[in-house]
C-alpha positions as CSV (number, residue, x, y, z in Angstrom):
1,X,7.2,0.8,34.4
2,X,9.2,-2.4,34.4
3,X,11.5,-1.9,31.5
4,X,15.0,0.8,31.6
5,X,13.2,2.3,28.2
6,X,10.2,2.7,30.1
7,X,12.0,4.3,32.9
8,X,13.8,6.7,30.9
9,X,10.9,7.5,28.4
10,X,7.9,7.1,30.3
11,X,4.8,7.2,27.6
12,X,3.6,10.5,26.4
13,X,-0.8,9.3,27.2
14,X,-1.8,9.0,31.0
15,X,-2.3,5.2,31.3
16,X,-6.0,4.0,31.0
17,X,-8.2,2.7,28.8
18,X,-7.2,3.2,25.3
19,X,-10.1,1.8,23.6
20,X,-11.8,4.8,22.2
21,X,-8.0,6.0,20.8
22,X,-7.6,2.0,19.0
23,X,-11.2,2.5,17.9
24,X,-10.6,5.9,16.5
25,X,-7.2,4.5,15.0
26,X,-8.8,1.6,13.1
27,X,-11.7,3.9,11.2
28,X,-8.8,6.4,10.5
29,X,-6.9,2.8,8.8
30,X,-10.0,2.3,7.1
31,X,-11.5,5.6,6.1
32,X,-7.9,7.2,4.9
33,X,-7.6,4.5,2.0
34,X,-11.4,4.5,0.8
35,X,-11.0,8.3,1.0
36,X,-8.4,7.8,-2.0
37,X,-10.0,5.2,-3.8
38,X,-13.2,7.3,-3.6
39,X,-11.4,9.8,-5.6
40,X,-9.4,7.4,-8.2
41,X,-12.7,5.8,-9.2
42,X,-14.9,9.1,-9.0
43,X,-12.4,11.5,-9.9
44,X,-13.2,15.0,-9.6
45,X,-16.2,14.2,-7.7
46,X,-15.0,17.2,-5.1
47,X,-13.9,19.7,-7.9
48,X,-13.9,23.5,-6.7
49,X,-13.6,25.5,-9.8
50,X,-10.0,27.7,-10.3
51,X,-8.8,25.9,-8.0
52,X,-4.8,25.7,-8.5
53,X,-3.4,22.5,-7.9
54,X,-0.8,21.5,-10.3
55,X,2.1,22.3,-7.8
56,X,1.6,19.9,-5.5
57,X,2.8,16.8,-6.9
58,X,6.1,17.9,-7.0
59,X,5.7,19.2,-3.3
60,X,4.1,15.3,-2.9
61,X,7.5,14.3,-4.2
62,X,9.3,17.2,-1.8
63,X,7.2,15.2,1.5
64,X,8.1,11.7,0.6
65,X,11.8,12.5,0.7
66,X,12.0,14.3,3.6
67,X,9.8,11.8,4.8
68,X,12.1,8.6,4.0
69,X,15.2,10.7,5.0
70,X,13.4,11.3,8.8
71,X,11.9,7.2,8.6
72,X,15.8,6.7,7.9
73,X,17.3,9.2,10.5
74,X,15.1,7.4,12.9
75,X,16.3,3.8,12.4
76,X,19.5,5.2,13.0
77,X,19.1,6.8,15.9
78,X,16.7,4.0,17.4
79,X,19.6,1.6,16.6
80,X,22.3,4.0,19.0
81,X,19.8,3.9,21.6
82,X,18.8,7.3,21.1
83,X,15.1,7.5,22.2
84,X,14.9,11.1,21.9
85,X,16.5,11.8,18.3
86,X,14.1,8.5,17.0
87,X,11.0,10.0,18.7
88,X,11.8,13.2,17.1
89,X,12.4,11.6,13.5
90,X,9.7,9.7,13.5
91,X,7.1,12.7,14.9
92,X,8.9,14.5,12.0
93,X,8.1,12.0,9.7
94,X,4.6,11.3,10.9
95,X,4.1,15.4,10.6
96,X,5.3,15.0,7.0
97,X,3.6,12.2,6.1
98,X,0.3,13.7,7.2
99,X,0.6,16.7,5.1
100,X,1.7,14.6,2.4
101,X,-1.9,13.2,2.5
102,X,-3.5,15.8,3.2
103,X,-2.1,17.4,-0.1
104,X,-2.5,14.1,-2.3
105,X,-6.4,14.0,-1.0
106,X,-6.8,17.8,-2.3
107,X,-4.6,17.2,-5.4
108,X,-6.5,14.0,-6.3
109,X,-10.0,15.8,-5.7
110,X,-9.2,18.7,-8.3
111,X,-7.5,16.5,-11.5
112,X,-8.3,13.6,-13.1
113,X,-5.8,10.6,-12.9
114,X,-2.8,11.2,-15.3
115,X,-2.1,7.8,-17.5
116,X,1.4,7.0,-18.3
117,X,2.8,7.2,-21.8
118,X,6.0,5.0,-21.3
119,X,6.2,1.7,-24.1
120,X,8.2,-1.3,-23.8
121,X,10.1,-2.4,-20.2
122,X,10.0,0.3,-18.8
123,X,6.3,0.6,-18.9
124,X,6.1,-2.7,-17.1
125,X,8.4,-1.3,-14.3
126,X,6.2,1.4,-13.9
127,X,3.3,-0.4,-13.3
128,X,4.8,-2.7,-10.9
129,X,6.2,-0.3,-8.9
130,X,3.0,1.7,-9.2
131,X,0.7,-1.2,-8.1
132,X,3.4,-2.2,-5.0
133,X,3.2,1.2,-3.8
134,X,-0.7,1.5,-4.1
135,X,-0.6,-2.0,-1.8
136,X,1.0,-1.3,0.4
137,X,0.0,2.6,0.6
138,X,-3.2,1.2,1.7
139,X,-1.8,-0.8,4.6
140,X,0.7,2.1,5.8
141,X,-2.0,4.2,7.5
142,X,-2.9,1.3,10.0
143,X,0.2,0.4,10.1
144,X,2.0,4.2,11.1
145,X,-0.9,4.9,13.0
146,X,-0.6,1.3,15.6
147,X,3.3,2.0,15.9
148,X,2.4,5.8,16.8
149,X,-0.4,4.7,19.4
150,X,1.7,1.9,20.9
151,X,5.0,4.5,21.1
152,X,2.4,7.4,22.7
153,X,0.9,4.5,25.5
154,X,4.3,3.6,26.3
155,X,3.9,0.1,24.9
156,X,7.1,-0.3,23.6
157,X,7.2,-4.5,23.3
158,X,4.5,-3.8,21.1
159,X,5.3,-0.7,19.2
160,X,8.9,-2.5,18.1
161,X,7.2,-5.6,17.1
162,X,4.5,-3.8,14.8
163,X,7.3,-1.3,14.0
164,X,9.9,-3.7,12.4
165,X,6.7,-4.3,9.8
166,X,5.7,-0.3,9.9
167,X,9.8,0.6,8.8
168,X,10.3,-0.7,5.6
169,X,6.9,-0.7,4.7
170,X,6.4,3.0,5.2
171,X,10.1,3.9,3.6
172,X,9.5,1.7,0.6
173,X,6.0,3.5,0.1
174,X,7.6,6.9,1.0
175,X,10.9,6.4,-1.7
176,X,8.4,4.2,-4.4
177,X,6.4,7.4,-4.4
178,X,9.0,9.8,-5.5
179,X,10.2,7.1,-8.0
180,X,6.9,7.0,-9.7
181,X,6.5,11.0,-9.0
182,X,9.5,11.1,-11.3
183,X,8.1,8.5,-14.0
184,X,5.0,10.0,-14.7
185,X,5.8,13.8,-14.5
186,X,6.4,14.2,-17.9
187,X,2.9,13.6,-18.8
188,X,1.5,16.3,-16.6
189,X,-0.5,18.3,-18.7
């Protein structure tokens, strides 16, 4: 341990070889994301019938908040030098955002895709926040879980390189979500 954060928050994995964990990590980054577009292009593909679902994208909405509120209590702390606080944050966030796909994948297996039935400008906004989230939704897996693995193996030069892409990535996903939670709602049927 050469650094004083390294000292002071030794990493939480024994150190050895991490290749099994980075292999693990990069079919996760891969499989999450064609697990979702599996079920936009084949939706209800995984159906069970009766199954009640219509609640969760609201608690969708509920995760991503919390979510962006710990991603953002974690900057703060992070910046006060507060290792402790930001670990807890952002394991709170991780937590949250893990459910939050967990429920989107079961949501997404039971209902069809809802279209949205906005005209004019704000139609256009929709769609471009829509498609920006979707982006870089896609990417945010890989990208939360490399920070995560490089935080856990106590590589911290690498973990706040990667991270300062992972932070506003993951928070403008995270807040994007809820926006467009909010703009198509109202079709819901």
């Amino acid at each position: 341990m050469s650094t004083p954060t390294e000292q002071l928050h030794p990493p939480v994995l024994e150190p050895g070889d991490f290749t099994r964990y980075k292999i693990i990590l990069g079919v996760l980054g891969l499989v999450v994301p064609l697990l979702v577009a599996i079920l936009y292009y084949f939706p209800e593909t995984f159906r069970i019938p009766g199954a009640q679902v219509k609640f969760l994208p609201a608690l969708n909405a509920v995760l991503n908040s919390l979510t962006a509120v710990c991603l953002l209590a974690g900057f703060y702390f992070i910046r006060q030098k507060d290792v402790l606080k930001h670990r807890a944050m952002m394991g709170t966030a991780f937590a949250l955002g893990s459910v939050f796909l967990l429920s989107y994948v079961a949501y997404h297996s039971q209902v069809a895709s809802t279209h949205f039935g906005g005209v004019g400008a704000i139609r256009l906004v929709y769609f471009f926040l829509l498609l920006t989230h979707i982006s870089l939704a896609v990417v945010t897996v890989a990208l939360v879980l490399f920070t995560l693995y490089f935080a856990l193996t106590g590589q911290y030069t690498k973990h706040k390189a990667i991270a300062r892409w992972t932070f506003p990535v993951w928070l403008y996903v995270s807040i994007t979500g809820v926006i467009v939670y909010f703009m198509i709602s109202p079709y819901y049927t």
